[in-house]
SEMARMAR-983248 format. One record per residue (C-alpha): residue in one letter; x, y, z. Coordinates in nm, 4 decimals. Layout:
<rs>
r loba: A; px: X; py: Y; pz: Z
...
</rs>
This chain:
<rs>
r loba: X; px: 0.0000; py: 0.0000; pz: 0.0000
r loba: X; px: 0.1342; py: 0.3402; pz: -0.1359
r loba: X; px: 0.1550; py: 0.6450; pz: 0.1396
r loba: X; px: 0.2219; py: 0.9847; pz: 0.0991
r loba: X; px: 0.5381; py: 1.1212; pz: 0.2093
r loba: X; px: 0.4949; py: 1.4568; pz: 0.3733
r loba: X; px: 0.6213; py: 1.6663; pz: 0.1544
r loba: X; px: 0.3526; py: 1.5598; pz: -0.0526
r loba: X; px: 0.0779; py: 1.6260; pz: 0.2360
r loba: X; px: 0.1861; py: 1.9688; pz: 0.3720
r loba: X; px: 0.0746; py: 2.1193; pz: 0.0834
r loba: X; px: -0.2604; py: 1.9500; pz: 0.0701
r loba: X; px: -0.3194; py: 2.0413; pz: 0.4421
r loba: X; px: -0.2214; py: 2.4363; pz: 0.3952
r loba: X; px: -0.4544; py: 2.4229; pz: 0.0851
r loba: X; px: -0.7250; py: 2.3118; pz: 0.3368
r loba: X; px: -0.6657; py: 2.5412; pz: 0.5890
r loba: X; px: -0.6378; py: 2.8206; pz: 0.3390
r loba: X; px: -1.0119; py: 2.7057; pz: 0.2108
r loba: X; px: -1.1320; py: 2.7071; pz: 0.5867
r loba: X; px: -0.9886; py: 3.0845; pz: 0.6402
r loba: X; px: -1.2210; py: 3.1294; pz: 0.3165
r loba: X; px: -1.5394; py: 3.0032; pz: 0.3915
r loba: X; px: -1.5588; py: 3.1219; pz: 0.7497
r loba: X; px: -1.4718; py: 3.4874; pz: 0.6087
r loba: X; px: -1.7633; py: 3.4591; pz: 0.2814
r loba: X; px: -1.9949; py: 3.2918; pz: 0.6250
r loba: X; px: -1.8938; py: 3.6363; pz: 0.7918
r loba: X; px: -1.9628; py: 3.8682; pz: 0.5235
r loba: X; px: -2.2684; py: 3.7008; pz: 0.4200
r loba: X; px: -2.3713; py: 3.7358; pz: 0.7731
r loba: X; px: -2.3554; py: 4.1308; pz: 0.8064
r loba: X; px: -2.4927; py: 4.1818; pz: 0.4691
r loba: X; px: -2.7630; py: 3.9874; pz: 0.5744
r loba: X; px: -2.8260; py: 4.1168; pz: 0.8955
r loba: X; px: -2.7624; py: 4.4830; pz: 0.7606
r loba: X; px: -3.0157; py: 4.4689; pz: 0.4755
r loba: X; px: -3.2945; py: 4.3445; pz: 0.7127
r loba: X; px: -3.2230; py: 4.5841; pz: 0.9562
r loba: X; px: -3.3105; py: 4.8246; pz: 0.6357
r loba: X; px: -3.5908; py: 4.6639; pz: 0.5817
r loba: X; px: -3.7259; py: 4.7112; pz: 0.8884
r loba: X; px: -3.6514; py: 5.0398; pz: 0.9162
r loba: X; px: -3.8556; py: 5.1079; pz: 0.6121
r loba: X; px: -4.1525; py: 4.9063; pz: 0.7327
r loba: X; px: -4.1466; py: 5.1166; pz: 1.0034
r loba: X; px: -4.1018; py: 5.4290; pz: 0.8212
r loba: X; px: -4.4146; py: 5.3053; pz: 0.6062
r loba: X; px: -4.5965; py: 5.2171; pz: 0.8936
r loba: X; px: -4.5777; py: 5.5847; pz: 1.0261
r loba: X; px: -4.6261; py: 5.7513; pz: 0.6233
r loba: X; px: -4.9460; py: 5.5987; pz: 0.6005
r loba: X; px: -5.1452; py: 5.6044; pz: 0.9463
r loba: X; px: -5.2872; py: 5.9419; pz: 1.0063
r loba: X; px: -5.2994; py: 5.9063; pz: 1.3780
r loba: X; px: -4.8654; py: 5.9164; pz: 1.3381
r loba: X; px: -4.9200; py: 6.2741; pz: 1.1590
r loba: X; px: -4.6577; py: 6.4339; pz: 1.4006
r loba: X; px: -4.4185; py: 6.1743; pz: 1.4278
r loba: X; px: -4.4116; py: 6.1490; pz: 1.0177
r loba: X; px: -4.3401; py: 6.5227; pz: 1.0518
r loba: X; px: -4.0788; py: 6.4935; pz: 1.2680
r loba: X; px: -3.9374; py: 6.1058; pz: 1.1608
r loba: X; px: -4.0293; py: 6.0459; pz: 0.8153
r loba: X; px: -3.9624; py: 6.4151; pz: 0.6255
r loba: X; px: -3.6664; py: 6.5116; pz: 0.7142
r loba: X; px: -3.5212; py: 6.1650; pz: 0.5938
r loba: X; px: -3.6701; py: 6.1883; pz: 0.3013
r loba: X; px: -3.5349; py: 6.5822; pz: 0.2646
r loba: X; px: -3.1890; py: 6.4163; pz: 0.3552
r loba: X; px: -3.1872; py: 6.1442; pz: 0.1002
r loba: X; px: -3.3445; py: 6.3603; pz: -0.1822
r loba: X; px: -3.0775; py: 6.5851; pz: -0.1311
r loba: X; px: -2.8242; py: 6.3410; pz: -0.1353
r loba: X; px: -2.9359; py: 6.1813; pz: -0.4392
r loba: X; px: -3.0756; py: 6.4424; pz: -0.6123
r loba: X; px: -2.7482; py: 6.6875; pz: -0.5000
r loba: X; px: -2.4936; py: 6.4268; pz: -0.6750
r loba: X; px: -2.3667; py: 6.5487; pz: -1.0084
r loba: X; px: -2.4473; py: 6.2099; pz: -1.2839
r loba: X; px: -2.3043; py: 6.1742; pz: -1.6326
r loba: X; px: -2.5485; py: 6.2541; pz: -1.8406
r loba: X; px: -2.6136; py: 6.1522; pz: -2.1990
r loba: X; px: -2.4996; py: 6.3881; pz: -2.4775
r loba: X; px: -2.7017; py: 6.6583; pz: -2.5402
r loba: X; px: -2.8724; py: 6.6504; pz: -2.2067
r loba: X; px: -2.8417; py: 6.9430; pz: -2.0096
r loba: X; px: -2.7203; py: 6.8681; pz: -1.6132
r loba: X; px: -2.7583; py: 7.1193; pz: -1.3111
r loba: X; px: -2.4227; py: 7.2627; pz: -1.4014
r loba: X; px: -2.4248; py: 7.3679; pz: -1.7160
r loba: X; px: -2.5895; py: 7.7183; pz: -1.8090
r loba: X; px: -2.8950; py: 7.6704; pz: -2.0268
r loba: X; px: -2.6961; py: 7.8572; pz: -2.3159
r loba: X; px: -2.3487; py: 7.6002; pz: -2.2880
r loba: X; px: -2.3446; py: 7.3918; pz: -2.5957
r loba: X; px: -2.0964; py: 7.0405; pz: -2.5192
r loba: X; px: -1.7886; py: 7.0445; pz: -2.7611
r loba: X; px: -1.8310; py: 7.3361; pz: -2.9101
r loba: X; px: -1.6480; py: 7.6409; pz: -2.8431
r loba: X; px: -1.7691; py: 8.0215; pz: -2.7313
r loba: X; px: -1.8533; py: 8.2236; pz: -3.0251
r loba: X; px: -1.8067; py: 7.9149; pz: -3.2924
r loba: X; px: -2.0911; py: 7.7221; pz: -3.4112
</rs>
């Protein structure tokens, strides 16, 4: 019967332990995303919850609008690439791309 000599096995046993460190840091990431995206969606159950009862008027206006404000501004505020020809916040309604001032 044929056995390994161990120069043969040490690199079969660091490829498995090299594996292990793998899988148990994908298990850990998996974990938080997990945990962090329903955490989110609880928060915007919640957030629901209080939009659409009109007993919670005053906690919408004090919960609910100004994190909607926040995030509007946020995504709203963010400068995009836009496609050509389409005008974006900063560019002056007279500002034609690629060409230059005072040549059309």
């Amino acid at each position: 019967m044929w056995l390994p000599y161990s120069d043969q096995v040490g690199p079969l046993v660091q490829t498995a332990k090299n594996v292990a460190v793998l899988v148990g840091a994908f298990s850990l990431v998996a974990t938080v995303t997990l945990g962090v995206l329903l955490s989110l969606i609880l928060l915007s159950l919640f957030l629901l919850l209080i939009t659409v009862n009109p007993d919670l008027e005053a906690e919408r206006r004090v919960i609910v609008t100004p994190v909607m404000r926040t995030m509007t501004r946020w995504m709203v505020g963010r400068p995009r690439a836009a496609a050509p020809g389409v005008r974006t916040r900063a560019e002056p309604a007279g500002h034609r791309r690629g060409y230059k001032e005072g040549r059309d």
